[in-house]
N, CA and C of each residue as an Amber inpcrd file, in Angstrom:
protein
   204
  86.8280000 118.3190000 104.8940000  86.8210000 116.9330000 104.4360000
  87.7460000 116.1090000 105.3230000  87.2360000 114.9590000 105.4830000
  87.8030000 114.2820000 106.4680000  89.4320000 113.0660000 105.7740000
  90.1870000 113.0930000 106.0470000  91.4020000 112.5970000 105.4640000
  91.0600000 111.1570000 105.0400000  90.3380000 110.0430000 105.8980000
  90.2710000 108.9210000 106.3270000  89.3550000 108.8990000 105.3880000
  88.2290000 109.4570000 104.7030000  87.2050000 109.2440000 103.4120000
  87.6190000 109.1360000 102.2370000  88.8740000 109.8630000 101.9830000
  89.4400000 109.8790000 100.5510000  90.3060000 108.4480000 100.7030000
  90.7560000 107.7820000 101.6650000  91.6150000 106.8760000 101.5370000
  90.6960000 105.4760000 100.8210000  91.3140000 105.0960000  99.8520000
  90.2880000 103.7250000  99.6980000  90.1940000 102.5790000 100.6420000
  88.9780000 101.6000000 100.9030000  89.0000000 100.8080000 101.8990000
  89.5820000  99.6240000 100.9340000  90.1500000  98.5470000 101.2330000
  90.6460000  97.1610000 100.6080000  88.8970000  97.0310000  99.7990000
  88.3530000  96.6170000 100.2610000  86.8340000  96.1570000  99.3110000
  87.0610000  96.7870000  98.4330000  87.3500000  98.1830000  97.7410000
  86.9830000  98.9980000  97.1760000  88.1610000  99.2930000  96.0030000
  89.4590000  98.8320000  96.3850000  90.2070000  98.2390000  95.7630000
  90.8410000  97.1630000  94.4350000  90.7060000  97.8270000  93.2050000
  90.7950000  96.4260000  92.0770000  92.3180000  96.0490000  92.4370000
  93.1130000  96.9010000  92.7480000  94.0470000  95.5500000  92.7730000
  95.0460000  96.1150000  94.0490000  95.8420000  95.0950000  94.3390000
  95.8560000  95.0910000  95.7470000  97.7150000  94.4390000  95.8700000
  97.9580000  95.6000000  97.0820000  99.7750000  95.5040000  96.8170000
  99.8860000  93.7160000  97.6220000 101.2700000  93.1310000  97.9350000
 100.9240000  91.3750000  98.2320000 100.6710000  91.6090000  99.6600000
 101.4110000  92.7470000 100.6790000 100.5450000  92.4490000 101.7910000
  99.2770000  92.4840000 102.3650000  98.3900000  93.1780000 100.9770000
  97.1730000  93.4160000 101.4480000  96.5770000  92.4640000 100.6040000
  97.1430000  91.7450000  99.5800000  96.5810000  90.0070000  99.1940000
  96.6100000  89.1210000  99.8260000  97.9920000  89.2720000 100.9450000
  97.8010000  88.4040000 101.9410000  96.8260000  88.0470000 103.4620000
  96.9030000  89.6120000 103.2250000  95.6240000  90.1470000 104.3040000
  94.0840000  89.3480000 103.7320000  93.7870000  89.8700000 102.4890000
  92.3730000  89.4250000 102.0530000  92.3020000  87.9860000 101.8500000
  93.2810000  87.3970000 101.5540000  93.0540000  86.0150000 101.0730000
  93.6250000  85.1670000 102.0800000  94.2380000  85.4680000 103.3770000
  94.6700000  84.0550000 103.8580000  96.3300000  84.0050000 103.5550000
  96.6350000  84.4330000 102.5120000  97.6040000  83.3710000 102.0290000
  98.9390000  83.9730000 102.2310000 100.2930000  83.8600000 103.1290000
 101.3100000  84.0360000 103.2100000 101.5100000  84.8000000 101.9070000
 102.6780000  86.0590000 102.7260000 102.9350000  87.0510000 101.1000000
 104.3120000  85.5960000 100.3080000 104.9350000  84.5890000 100.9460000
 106.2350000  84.2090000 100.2600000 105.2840000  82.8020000  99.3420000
 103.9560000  82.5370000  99.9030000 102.9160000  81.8000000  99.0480000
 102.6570000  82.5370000  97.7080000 102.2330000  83.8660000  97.6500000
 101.8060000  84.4770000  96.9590000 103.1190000  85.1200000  95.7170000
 104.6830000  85.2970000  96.6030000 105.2740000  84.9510000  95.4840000
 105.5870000  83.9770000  94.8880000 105.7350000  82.8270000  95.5110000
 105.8510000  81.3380000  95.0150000 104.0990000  81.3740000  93.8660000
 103.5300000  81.4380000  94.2430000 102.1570000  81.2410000  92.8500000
 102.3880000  82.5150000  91.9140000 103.3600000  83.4160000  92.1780000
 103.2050000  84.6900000  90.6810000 104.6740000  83.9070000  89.9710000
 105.7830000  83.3260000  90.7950000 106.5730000  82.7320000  90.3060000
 106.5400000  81.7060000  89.4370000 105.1990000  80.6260000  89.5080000
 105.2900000  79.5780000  89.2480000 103.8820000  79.5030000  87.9300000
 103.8000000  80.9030000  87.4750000 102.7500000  81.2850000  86.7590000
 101.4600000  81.1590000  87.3100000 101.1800000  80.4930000  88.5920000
  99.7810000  80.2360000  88.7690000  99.0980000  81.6150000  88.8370000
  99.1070000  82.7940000  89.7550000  98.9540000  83.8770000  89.8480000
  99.4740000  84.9440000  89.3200000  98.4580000  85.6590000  88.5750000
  98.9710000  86.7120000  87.5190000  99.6090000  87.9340000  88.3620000
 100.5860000  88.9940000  88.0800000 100.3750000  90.3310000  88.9290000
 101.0420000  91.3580000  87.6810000 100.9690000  92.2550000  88.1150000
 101.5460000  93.6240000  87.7560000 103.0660000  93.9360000  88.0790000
 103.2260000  94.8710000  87.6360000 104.2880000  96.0390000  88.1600000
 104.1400000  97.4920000  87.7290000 103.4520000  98.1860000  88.5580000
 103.1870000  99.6140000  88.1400000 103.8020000 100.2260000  89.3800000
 104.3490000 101.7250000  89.0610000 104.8010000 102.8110000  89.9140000
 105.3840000 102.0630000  90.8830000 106.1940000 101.0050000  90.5310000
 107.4640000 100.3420000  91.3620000 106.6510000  98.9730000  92.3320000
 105.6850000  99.0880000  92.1020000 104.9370000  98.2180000  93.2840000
 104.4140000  96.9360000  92.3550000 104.5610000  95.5280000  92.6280000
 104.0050000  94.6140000  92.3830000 102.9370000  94.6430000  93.1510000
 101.8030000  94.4470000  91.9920000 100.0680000  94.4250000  92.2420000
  99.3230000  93.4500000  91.8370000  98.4560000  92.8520000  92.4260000
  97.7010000  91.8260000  91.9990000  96.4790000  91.6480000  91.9280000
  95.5500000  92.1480000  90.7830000  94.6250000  92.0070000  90.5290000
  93.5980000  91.3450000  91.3240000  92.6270000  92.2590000  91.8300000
  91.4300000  91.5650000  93.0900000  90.9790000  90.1220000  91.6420000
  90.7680000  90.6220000  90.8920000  89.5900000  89.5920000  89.9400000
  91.0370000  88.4960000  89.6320000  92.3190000  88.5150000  89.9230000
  92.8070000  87.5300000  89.4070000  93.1170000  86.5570000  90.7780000
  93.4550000  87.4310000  91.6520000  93.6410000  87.0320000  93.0120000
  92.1390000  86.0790000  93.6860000  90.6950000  86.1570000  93.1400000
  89.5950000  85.5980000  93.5270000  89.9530000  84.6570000  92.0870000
  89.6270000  84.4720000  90.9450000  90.0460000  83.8090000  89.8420000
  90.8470000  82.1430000  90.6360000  92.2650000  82.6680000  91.1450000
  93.3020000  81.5610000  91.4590000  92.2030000  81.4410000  92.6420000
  91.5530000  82.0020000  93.8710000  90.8420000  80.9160000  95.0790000
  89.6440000  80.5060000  94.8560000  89.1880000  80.6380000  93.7280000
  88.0730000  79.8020000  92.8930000  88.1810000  78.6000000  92.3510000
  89.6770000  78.8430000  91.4250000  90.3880000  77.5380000  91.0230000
  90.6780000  76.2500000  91.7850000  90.6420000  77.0900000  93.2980000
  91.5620000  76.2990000  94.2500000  90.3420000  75.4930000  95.0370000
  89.1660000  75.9800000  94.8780000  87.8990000  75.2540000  95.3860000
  87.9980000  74.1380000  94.6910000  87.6650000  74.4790000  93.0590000
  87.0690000  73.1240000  92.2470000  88.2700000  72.3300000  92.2360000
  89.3660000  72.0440000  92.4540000  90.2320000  71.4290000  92.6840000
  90.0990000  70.7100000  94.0030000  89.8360000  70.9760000  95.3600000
  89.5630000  70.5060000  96.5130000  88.7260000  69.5760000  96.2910000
């Protein structure tokens, strides 16, 4: 078995540590604590790692359309 198959790809991912939110979305990781700070963006804290929900993380750049 190949090592690189068991690893999950980001797509495949429900929730996602902030540098790899920042990766998928665009958005600076000190953006992304400023919006979990300021309640706009929901996250976690499991097994020491702040996590942020793919469906909440698309949720807030959905929001951010109909607002534009």
């Amino acid at each position: 078995m190949h090592i690189l198959k068991s690893i999950p790809s980001l797509a495949d991912k429900i929730a996602l540590r902030i540098p790899e939110a920042s990766h998928v979305s665009g958005l600076s990781r000190s953006k992304l604590y400023e919006l979990i700070g300021d309640g706009k963006l929901h996250s976690v804290k499991a097994g020491g790692r702040r996590l942020i929900l793919r469906q909440d993380l698309e949720a807030y750049l959905a929001s951010c359309k109909e607002v534009a």
